[in-house]
N, C-alpha and C positions, 0 to 999 in steps of 0.2 A: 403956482397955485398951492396955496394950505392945504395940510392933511387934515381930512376934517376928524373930528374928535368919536374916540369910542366910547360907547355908550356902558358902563364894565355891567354883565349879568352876573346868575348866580347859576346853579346847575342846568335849571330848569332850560335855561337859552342852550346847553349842550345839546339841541335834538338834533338826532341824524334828518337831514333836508333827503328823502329817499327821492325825491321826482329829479331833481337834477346830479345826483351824487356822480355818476357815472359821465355824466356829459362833459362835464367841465374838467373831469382830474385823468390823471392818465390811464393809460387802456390798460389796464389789469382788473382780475378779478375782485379785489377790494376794492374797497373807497378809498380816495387819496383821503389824504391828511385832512385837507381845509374841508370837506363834508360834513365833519359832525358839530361845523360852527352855523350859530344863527345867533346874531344879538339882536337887540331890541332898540338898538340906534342904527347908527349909518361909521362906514369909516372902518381905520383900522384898529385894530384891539393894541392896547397899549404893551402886555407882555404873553406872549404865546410859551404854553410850557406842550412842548410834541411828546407823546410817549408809546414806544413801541412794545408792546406787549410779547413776552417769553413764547407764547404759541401761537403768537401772530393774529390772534383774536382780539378786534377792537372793542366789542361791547364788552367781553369780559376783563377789560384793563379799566373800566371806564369808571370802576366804583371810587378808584382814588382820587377821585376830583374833587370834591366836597372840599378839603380843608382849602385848594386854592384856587378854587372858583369863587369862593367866600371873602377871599382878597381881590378878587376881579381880576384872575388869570384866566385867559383863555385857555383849555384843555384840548388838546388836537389830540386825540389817538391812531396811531398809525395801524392800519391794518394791510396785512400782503398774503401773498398765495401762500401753502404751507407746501413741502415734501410729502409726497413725491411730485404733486404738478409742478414744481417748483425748484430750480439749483436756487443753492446759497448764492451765487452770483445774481440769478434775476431777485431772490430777494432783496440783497441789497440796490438793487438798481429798481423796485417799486420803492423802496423808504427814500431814497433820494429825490426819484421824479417828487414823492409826497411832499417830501422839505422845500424843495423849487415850488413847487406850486403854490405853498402857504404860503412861499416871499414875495411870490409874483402875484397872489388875491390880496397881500397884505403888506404893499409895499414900504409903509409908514411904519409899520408895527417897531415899539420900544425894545424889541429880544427875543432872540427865539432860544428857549433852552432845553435842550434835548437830554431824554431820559429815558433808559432804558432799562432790562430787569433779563437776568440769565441768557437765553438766545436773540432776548431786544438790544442788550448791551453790548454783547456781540458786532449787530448790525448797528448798533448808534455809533459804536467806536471806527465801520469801519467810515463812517462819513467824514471822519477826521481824516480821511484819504482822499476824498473827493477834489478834482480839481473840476470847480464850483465854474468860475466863471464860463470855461473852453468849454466842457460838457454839458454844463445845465441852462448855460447865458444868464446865472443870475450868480449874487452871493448873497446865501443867507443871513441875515444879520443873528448869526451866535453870540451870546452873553455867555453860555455855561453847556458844561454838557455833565450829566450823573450817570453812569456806569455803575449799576448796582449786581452784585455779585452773576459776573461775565464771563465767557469763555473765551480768552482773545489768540490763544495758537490751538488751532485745529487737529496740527498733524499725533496729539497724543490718540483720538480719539478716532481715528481713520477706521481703525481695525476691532472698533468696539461696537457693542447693539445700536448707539445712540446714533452712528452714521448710517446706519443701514437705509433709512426712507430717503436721505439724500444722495444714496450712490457714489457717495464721495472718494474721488482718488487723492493719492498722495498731494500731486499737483493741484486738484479744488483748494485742498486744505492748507496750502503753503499759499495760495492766490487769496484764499481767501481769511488769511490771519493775521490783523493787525498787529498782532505781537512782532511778525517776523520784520514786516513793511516799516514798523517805525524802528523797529532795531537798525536796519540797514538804510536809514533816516533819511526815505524816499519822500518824506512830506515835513514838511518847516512849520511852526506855529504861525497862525495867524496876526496874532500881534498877543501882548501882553494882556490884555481887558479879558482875556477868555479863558478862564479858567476850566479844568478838567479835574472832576470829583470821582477819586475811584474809591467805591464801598464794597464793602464785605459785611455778613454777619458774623459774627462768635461762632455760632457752631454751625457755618457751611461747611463742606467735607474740604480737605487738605488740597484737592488740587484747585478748587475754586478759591481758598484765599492764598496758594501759590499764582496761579495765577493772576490775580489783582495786585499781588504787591508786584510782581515780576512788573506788570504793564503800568504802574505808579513807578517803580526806578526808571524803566526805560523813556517813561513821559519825561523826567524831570532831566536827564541825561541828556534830551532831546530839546531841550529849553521850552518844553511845554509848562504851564502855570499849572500843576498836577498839586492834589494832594489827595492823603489816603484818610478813609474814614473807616473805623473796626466799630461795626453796633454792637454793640453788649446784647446777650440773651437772646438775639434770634438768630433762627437758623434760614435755608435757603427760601421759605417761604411765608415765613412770620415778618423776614425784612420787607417783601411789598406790602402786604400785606395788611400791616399795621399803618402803613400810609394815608388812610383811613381817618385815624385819628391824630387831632389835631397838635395833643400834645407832646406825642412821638418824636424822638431825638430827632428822625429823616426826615419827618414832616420839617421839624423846626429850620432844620439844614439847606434844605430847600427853600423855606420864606426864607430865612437870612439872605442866602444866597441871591433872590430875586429883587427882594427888597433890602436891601444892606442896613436901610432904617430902621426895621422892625424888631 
């Protein structure tokens, strides 16, 4: 049987569906992923871009849809429980249930590419750990994943104010930091077609664009299809930010990347 065709909207079709949110996506206090889609056809959306927001707040991530809603990308934003109701481990185990679920409402779907911003990026990088098929019964269909200025080894920060709502020990922080896992190259690229975009601004502070370039060598060391992107003139919050607008470097980077056409 044909996948029948998406209808592509414009923001307006991003409304949260509030009467069924909760039924259909996993049992966490947010909404999964696939929740804040409603189009105005039938089918599956031709490219899904997911994107996990820094403080874990879906409406507040939601403004940067406009420029590629406008290309008829579906916009999923991920939302999950925040610290302290929450370990870094269950959250990354709600953004993953979210991603299974998107593949599994939208099995047709042309891409999913996942994007994330400071503690999103975090958790979007650690999905690049996921063994997808064994634990979720599906695989997402990945085109690209964007890592915009992320924290991806934990154990600097164990012993600072920013761990305190998580509790975190040594052990969360080495479990839960992608930096260490692909160093010690527990996970294989997927195949070649999937590129991993890691961004930094100009003037985020020294250990966020150490750490980006650190987790851009060890991608590429790793035979991941990595490359590093330095935005000129913003800093840790002017780089989402400005996503916003259309004609934005990250904007552009993005449609490229989705659309290689364009």
């Amino acid at each position: 049987m044909d996948c029948p065709t998406w209808t592509r909207g414009n923001a307006e079709d991003l409304l949260r569906d509030r009467n069924r949110g909760h039924q259909e996506g996993p049992g966490h206090t947010e909404e999964p992923a696939g929740c804040p889609l409603r189009s105005r056809g039938r089918g599956d959306p031709g490219r899904l871009l997911s994107r996990g927001g820094g403080g874990g707040c879906k409406d507040e991530s939601a403004y940067m849809a406009g420029p590629l809603t406008a290309r008829g990308v579906a916009v999923v934003v991920v939302g999950y429980t925040l610290a302290p109701k929450a370990t870094l481990d269950q959250m990354a185990d709600q953004v993953a249930q979210s991603i299974a679920f998107v593949q599994k409402r939208f099995p047709c779907n042309e891409g999913i590419y996942l994007c994330g911003h400071s503690a999103g990026a975090h958790l979007a990088t650690m999905m690049l750990l996921e063994n997808w098929t064994t634990e979720r019964g599906v695989t997402p269909n990945f085109k690209a994943f964007f890592l915009i200025s992320g924290v991806y080894d934990l154990e600097p920060i164990v012993h600072t104010s920013v761990s305190a709502p998580l509790r975190m020990t040594p052990e969360d922080a080495r479990r839960n930091s992608p930096q260490w896992h692909l160093e010690a190259a527990s996970t294989k690229p997927w195949g070649p077609a999937c590129p991993v975009l890691v961004i930094v601004g100009q003037h985020d502070s020294p250990e966020f664009r150490r750490q980006s370039r650190e987790l851009f060598q060890t991608l590429c060391r790793g035979g991941w299809r990595a490359s590093f992107e330095d935005i000129q003139d913003v800093d840790h919050f002017e780089i989402i930010w400005k996503l916003t607008e259309q004609d934005y470097v990250l904007t552009q980077i993005i449609l490229k990347t989705i659309f290689p056409e364009f």
